[in-house]
C-alpha positions in Angstrom: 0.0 0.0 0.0 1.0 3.2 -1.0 1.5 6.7 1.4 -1.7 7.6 -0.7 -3.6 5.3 0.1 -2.6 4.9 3.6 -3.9 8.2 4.9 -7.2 7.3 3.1 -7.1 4.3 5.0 -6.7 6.7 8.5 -9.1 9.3 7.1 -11.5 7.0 6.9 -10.7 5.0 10.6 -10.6 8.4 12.2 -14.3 9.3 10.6 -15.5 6.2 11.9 -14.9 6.4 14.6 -16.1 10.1 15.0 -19.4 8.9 13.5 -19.6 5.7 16.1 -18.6 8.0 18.7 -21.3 10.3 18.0 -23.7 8.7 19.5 -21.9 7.9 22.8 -21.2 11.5 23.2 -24.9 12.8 22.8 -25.2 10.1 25.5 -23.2 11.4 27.7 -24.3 15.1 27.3 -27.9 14.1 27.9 -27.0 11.8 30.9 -24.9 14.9 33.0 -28.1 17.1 32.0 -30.7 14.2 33.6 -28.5 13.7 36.2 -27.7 17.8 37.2 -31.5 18.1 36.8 -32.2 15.1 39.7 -29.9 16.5 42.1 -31.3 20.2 41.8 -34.7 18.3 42.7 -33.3 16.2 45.8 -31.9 19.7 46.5 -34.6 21.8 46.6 -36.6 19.3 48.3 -34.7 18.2 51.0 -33.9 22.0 51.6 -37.9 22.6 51.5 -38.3 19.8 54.0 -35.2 21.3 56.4 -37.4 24.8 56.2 -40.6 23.0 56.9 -38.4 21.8 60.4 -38.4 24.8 61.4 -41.6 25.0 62.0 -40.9 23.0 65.1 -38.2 25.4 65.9 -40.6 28.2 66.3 -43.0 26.5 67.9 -40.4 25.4 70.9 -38.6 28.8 71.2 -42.3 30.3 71.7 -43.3 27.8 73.7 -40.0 27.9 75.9 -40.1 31.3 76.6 -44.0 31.9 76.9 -45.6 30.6 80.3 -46.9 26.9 80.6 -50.4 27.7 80.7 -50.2 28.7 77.5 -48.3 26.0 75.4 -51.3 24.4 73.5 -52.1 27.3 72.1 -48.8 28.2 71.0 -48.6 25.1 69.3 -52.0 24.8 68.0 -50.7 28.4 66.3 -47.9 27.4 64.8 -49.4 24.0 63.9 -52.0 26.0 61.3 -49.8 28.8 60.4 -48.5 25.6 57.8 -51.8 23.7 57.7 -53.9 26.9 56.7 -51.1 28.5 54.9 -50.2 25.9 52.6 -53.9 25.9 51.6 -54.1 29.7 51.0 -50.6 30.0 49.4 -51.8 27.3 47.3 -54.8 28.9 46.0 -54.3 32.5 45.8 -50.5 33.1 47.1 -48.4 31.8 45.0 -50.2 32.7 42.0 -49.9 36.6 43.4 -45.9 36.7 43.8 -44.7 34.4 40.6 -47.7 34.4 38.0 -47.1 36.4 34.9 -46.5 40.6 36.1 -46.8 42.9 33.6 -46.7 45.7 35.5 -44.2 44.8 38.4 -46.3 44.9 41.4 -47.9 41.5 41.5 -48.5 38.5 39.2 -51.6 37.9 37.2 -51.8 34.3 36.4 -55.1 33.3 37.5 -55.6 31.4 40.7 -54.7 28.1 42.2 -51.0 26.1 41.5 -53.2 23.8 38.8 -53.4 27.3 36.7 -49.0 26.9 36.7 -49.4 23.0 34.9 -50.7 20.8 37.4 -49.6 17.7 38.4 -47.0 17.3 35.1 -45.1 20.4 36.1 -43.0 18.7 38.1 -40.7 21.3 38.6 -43.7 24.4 39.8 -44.5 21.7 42.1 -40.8 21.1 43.6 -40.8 25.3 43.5 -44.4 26.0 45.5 -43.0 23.4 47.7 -40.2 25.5 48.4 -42.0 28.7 48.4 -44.5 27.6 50.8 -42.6 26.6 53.7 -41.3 29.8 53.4 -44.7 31.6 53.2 -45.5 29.5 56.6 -42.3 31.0 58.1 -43.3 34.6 57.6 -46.6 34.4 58.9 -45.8 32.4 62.3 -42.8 34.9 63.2 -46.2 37.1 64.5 -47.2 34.2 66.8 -44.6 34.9 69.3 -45.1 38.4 69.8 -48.8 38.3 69.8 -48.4 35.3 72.4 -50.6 34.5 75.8 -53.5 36.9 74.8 -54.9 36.9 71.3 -58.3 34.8 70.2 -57.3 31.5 68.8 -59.9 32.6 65.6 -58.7 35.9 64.9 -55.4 34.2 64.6 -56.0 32.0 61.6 -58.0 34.7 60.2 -54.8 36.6 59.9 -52.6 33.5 59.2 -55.0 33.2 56.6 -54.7 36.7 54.7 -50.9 36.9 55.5 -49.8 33.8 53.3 -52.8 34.7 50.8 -52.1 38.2 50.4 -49.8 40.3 52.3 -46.3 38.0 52.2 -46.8 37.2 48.2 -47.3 41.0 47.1 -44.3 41.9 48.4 -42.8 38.7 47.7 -43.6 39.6 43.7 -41.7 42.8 44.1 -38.1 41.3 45.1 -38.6 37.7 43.8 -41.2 37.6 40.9 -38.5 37.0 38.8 -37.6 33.7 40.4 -40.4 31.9 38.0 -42.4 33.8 35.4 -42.9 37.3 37.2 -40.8 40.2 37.7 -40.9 42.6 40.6 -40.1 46.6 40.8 -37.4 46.3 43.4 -35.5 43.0 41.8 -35.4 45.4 38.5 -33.5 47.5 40.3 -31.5 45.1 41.7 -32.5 44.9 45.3 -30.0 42.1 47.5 -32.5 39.9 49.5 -31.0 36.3 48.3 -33.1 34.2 51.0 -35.3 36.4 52.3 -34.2 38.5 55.2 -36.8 41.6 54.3 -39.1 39.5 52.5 -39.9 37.0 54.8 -38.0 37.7 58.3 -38.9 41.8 58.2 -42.4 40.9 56.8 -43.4 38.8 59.5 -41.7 41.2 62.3 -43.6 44.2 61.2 -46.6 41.9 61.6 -45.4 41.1 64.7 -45.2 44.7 65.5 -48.4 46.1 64.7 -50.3 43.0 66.1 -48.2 43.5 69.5 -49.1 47.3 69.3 -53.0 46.8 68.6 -53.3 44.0 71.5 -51.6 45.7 74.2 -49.4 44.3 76.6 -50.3 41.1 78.9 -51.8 41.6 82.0 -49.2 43.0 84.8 -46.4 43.2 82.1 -46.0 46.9 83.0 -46.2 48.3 86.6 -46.6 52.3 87.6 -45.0 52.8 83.4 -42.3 50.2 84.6 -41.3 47.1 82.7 -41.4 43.9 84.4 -40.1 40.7 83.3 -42.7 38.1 83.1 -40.3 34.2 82.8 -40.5 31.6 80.2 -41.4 28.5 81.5 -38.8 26.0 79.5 -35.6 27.4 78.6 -34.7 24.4 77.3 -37.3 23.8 75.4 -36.4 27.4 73.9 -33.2 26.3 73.1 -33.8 23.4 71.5 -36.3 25.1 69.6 -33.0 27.5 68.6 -30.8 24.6 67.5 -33.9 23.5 65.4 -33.9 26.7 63.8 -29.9 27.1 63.4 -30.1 23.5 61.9 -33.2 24.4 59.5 -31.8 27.6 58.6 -29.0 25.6 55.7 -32.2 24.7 53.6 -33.2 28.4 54.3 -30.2 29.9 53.0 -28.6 27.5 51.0 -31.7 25.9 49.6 -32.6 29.3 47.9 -30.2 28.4 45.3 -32.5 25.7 44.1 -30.1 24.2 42.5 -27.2 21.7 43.6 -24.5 23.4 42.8 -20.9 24.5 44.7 -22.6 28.0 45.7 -23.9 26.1 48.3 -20.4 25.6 50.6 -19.9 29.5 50.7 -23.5 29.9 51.5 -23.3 27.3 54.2 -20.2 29.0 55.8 -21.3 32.3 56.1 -24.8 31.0 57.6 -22.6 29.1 60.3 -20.1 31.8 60.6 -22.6 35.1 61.5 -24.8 32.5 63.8 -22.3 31.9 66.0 -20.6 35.2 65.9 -24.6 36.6 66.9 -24.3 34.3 70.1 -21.0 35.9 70.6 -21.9 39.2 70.2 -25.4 39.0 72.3 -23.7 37.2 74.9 -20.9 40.1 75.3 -23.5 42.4 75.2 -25.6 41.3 77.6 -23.3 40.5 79.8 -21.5 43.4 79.9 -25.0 45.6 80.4 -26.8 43.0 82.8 -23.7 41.3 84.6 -24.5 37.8 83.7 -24.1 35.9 80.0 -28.1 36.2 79.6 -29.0 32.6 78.1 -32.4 34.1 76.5 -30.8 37.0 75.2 -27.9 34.6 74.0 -30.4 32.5 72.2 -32.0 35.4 70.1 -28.6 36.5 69.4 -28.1 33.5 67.0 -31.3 33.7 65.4 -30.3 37.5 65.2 -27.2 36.5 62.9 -28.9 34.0 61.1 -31.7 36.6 60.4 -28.9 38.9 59.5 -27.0 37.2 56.9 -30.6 35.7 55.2 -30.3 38.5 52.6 -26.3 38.6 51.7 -25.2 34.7 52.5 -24.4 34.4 48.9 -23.0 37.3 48.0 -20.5 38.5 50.9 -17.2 37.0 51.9 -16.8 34.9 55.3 -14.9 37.4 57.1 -18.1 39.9 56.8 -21.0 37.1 58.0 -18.8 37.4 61.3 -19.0 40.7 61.3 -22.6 41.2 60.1 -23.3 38.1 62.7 -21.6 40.4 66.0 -23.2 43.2 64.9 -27.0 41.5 64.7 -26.1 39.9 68.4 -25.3 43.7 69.8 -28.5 45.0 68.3 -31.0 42.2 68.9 -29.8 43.1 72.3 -30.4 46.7 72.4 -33.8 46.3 69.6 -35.0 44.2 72.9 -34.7 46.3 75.7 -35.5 49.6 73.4 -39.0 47.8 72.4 -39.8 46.5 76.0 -38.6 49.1 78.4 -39.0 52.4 76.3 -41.7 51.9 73.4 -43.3 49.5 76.1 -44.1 47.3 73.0 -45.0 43.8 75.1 -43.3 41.0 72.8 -42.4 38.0 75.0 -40.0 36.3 72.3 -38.7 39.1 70.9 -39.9 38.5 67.6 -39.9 41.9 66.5 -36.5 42.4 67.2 -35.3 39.2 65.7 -36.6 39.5 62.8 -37.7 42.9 62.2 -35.1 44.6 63.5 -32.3 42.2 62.2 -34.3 41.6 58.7 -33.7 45.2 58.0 -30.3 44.8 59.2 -29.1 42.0 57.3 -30.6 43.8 54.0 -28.2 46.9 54.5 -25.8 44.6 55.1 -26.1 42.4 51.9 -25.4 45.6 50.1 -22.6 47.3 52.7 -20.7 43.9 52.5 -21.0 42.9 49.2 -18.1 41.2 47.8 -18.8 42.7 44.3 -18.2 45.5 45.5 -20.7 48.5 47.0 -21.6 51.5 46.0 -24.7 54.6 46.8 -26.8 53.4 44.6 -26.9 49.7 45.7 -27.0 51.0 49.5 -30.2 53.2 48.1 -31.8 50.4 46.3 -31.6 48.1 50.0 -32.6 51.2 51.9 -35.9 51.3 49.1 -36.6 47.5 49.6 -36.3 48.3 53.9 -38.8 51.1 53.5 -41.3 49.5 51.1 -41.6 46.4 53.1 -42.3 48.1 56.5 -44.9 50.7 54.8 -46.6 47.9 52.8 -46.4 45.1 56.1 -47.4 48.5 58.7 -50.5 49.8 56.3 -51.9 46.3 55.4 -51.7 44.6 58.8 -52.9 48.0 60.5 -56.4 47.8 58.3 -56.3 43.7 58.7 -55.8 44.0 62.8 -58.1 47.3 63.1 -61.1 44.9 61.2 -60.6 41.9 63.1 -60.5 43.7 66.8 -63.8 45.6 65.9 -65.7 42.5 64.7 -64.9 39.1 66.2 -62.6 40.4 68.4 -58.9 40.3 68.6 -57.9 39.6 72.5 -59.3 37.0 75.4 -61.0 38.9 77.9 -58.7 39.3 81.4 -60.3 36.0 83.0 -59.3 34.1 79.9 -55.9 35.2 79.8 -55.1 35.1 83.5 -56.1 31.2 83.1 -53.9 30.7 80.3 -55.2 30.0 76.5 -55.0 26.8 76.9 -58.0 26.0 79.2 -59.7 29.0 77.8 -59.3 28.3 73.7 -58.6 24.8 74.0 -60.3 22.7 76.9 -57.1 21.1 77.9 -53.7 21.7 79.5 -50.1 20.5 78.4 -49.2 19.7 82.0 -52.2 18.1 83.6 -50.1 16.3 86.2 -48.2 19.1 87.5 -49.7 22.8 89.3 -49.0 25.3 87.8 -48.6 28.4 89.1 -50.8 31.3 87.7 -49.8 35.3 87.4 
């Protein structure tokens, strides 16, 4: 055989083998997409179902740190704030903050998730699934601060409107553009990654007007002076904090919805400005009170998970510790500012936590971010800050104001001075121990 006809002969190997290996190749390509697209569904989900744990985080810190008499009907509260929430989020919600916006202010896609595809949209399912456990989250932030003296009926009445109504508006605004929407402040480019204004600040404005409209409990304030009324289960509130810490990785790093290596950093800084918000409550405290308050301590890390909610994917590890200490010092101050000067009665410190710190956390995503910062990107965050307490303040104001002067809003004093839990329920958590009334 000639030279000629030798390079035919590996022209033509070398193209058969291309064509042989054609097929292998598409393979392959269409294999990593199946596979990529099965892990950012185990993602999502197991990060929905970490969130929907949280749910028992709340409803242990609240209970911890509210009296006995009253923990069925802190439970029973948070138990519907998911149960009723995932059934009006379902049919109205969802539809409001990711349908279709053509004007930027909410979506217009119809009602109901079966107006998204139904049952073969596999991937608006695995999304509502994640939303929703976040739409619960907002609207039972407001339990703890309204705890020990609202009417168990007027509560999921506002449960109800919160996750149908008030969270998904402004939700549309920063996130519409997470599915087939597209808000006002994310077209500016507003910093809110997992949700510190748009859920934690949402539900502690809630929790702020509700606490102002019911008044404070029964003997909370003596001759203008604050008085500290005990949990009953500190432990209880702490386990309810490690719940939350733990929960708070599906929070954060879930919001990705995707498995991809974005969630390490995000992990990290969630880790890093929790345990820097003990630190910094803790120091705090126990340089103003003389003792390393355990209560105060406990809020603290919620304070710097609350914190770095809105810039855990976008700032550098060295800041979360910073923006963690600084959201432990302030939950610290927010506290005693609410109770002892606006003599605002919360008895978690909800508003605080998450109002407070929500607001925090979203300056902070934009002071801190590792892209760099500028006035206009403070400006846009100080926008997102101001729109979400006006829209939260106006719309719970009008929703509070209704239900007080029909139904009713508070127990009357014999009710409360029982507890809820005889009162609202019929039954007590402890039946085999006395408790003590106040």
């Amino acid at each position: 055989m000639n030279i000629k006809h030798k390079k035919f002969g590996r022209l033509f190997f070398i193209l058969g083998a291309v064509l042989l290996a054609a097929p292998l190749v598409a393979q392959d390509t269409t294999t990593a997409a199946a596979v990529q697209t099965n892990a950012d569904y185990i993602w999502t989900m197991t990060a929905a179902f970490l969130v929907f744990f949280m749910q028992a985080g709340f409803a242990m810190v609240e209970t911890g740190f509210t009296r006995a008499k009253n923990t069925v009907n802190i439970i029973m509260k948070n138990l519907m704030d998911m149960s009723i929430g995932a059934i009006f989020y379902w049919a109205m919600g969802f539809a409001l903050m990711f349908g279709v916006s053509r004007t930027g202010w909410f979506g217009t896609t119809g009602f109901f998730l079966s107006d998204f595809g139904g049952a073969g949209d596999h991937w608006t399912l695995a999304f509502w699934m994640f939303q929703v456990v976040f739409a619960a989250t907002a609207a039972t932030i407001v339990s703890g601060a309204m705890a020990e003296r609202t009417k168990f009926v007027s509560y999921l009445i506002y449960s109800a409107v919160i996750s149908a109504v008030i969270y998904p508006v402004f939700g549309s605004w920063a996130w519409g553009g997470l599915f087939n929407g597209g808000g006002w402040l994310e077209n500016l480019g507003f910093i809110d990654f997992a949700g510190s204004t748009v859920v934690h600040s949402v539900g502690g404005w809630a929790a702020l007007v509700g606490a102002i409209t019911l008044g404070p409990r029964i003997g909370k304030y003596v001759k203008g002076q604050a008085r500290a009324i005990p949990g009953h289960n500190i432990a209880l509130g702490a386990l309810g904090v490690f719940i939350l810490w733990f929960g708070w990785y599906g929070f954060n790093a879930g919001s990705t919805t995707a498995a991809n290596t974005d969630i390490a950093l995000i992990s990290v800084n969630t880790t890093l400005a929790a345990a820097a918000g003990a630190l910094g409550a803790m120091l705090v405290a126990w340089f103003r009170f003389k003792k390393p308050d355990a209560t105060l301590t406990l809020n603290g890390v919620l304070a710097g998970l609350v914190g770095i909610t809105a810039g855990c994917a976008n700032v550098h590890p060295g800041s979360a510790i910073i923006i963690g200490l600084l959201s432990g010092a302030l939950v610290v101050a927010s506290i005693v500012f609410v109770d002892q000067v606006l003599k605002i009665d919360d008895p978690v410190g909800a508003i605080s936590v998450h109002g407070v710190g929500g607001a925090w956390g979203t300056l902070a995503a934009g002071l801190f971010n590792a892209g760099g910062t500028s006035l206009k990107i403070i400006g846009v965050q100080l926008l997102g800050i101001a729109s979400a307490f006006l829209w939260v303040v106006i719309t719970t104001t009008i929703l509070f104001q209704v239900i007080k002067h029909t139904i009713g809003l508070r127990v009357t004093p014999e009710e409360e001075r029982d507890g809820l839990d005889v009162g609202e329920h019929g039954l007590e958590a402890y039946p085999d121990f006395q408790l003590i009334q106040e």
